[in-house]
C-alpha positions in Angstrom: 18.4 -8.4 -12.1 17.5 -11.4 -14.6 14.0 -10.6 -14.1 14.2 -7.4 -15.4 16.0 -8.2 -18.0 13.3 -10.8 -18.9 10.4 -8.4 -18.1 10.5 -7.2 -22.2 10.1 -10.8 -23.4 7.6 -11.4 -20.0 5.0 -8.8 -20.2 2.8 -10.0 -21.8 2.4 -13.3 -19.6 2.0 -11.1 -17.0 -0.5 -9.5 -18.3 -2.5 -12.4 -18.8 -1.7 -14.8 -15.9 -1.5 -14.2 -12.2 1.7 -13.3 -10.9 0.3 -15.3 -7.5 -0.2 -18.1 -8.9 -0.1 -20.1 -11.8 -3.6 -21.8 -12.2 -5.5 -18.4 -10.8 -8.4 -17.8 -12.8 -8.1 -13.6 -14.6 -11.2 -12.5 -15.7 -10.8 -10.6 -19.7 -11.4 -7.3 -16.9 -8.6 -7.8 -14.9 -6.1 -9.0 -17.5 -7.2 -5.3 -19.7 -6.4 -3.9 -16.2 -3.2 -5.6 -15.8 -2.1 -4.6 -19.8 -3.5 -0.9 -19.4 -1.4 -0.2 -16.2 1.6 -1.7 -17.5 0.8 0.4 -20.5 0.1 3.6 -18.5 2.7 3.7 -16.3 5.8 2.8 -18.2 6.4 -1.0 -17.3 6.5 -1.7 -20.6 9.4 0.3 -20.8 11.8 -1.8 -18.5 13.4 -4.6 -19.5 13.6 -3.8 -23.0 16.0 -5.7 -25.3 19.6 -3.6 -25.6 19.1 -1.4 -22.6 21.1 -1.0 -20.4 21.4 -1.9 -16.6 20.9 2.0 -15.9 18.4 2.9 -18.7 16.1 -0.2 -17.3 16.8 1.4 -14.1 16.3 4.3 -15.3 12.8 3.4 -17.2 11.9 1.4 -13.7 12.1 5.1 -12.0 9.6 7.0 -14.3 7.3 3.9 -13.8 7.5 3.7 -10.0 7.0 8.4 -10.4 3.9 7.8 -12.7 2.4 5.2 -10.8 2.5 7.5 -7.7 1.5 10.0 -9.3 -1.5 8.2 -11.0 -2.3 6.8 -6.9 -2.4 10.0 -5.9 -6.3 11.2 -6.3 -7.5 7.3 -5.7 -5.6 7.6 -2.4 -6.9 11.1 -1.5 -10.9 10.0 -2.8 -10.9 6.6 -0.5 -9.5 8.5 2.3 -12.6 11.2 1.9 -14.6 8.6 1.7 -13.9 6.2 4.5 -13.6 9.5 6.9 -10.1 8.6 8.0 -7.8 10.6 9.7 -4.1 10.0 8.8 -1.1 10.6 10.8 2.1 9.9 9.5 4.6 8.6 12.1 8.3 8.6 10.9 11.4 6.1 12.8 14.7 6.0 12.2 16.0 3.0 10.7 19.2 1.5 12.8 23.0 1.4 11.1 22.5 -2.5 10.4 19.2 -1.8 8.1 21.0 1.0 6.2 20.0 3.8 8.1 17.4 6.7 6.8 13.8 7.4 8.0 10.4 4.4 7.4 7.2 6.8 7.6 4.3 4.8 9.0 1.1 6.3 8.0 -1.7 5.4 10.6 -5.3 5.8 9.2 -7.7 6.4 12.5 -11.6 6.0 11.6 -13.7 9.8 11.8 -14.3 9.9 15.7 -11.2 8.3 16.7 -9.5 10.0 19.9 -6.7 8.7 21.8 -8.6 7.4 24.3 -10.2 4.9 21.8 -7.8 4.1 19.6 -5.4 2.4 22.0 -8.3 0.2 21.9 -8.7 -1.0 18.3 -7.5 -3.6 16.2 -4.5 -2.9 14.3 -4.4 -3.8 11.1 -1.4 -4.1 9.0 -1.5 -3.4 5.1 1.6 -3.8 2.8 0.7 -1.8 0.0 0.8 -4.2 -4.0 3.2 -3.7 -6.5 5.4 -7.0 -5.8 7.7 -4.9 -3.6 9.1 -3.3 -7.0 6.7 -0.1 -7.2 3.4 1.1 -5.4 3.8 3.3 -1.9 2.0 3.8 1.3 -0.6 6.4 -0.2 -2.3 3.4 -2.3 -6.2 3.9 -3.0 -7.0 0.2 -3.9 -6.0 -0.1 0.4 -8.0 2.0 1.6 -11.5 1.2 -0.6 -10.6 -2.5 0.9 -10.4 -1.0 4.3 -13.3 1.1 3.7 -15.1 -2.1 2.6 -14.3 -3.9 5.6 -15.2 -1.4 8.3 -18.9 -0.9 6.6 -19.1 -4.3 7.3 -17.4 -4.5 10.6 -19.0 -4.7 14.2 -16.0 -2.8 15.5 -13.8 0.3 14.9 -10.5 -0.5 13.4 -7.4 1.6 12.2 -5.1 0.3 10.2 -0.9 1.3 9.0 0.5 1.4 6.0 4.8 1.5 6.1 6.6 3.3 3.3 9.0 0.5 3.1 12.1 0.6 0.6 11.7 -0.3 -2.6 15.1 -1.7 -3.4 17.2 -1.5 -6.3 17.5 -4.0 -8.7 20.8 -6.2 -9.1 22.7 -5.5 -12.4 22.5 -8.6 -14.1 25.5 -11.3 -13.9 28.8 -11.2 -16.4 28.2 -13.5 -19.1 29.0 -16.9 -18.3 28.6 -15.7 -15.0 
């Protein structure tokens, strides 16, 4: 909650420093990066002074729809490229994790079969966006993953999950 309230008076730090880690070293290309996707897709738009709890949410919504939507081709291009097949697998979430569906998208490389891929390495990948935006269709993913198996002595396949992005907390009551 606080730090979206602080993201107006933040953004440009974040722009221009790591969110990682403090002393990480941003070349001027990835801090133009950093400014024109926070420009792009609407980030500068949360957080802004005199809004609202449900405007910033609000604002935080259109972000998280453009930078989906903005995904979308990167996604589809690296997934061309690398020759990966992509099943989507969906589970039901227990009662204790607040029900609903998690789809699990499992990218198999071009010749996989089920005999084979039983076989491979599983790999992981948590898609970016500080657990705040981003989804499982990410392209910057998959290039890495198409990086790595040009490079790799093995087939691999890797999963992407289409965890929640949760909600933020309304800020606390003054004084609070």
């Amino acid at each position: 909650g606080r730090a979206i309230d602080k993201m107006g008076a933040r953004s440009s730090s974040l722009c221009f420093s790591s969110c990682c880690h403090r002393h990480a070293y941003m070349t001027i290309g990835d801090k133009f990066m950093n400014l024109a996707i926070g420009w792009l897709s609407g980030l500068d738009a949360v957080g802004q002074a005199g809004a609202s709890f449900e405007e910033n949410m609000q604002a935080l919504g259109a972000c998280r729809a453009n930078i989906s939507k903005a995904n979308e081709p990167m996604y589809q291009k690296a997934i061309q490229k690398g020759g990966w097949k992509v099943d989507t697998k969906t589970i039901m979430r227990g009662a204790s994790s607040g029900g609903g569906s998690l789809d699990i998208l499992i990218h198999t490389p071009a010749g996989g079969t089920a005999a084979n891929v039983g076989a491979m390495t599983l790999v992981l990948w948590a898609h970016g966006g500080g657990m705040t935006v981003g989804n499982a269709r990410e392209g910057y993913g998959v290039g890495l993953f198409n990086d790595v198996a040009a490079g790799a002595s093995g087939s691999f396949c890797f999963a992407s999950v289409e965890y929640r992005l949760p909600p933020p907390a309304p800020p606390p009551p003054p004084g609070g």
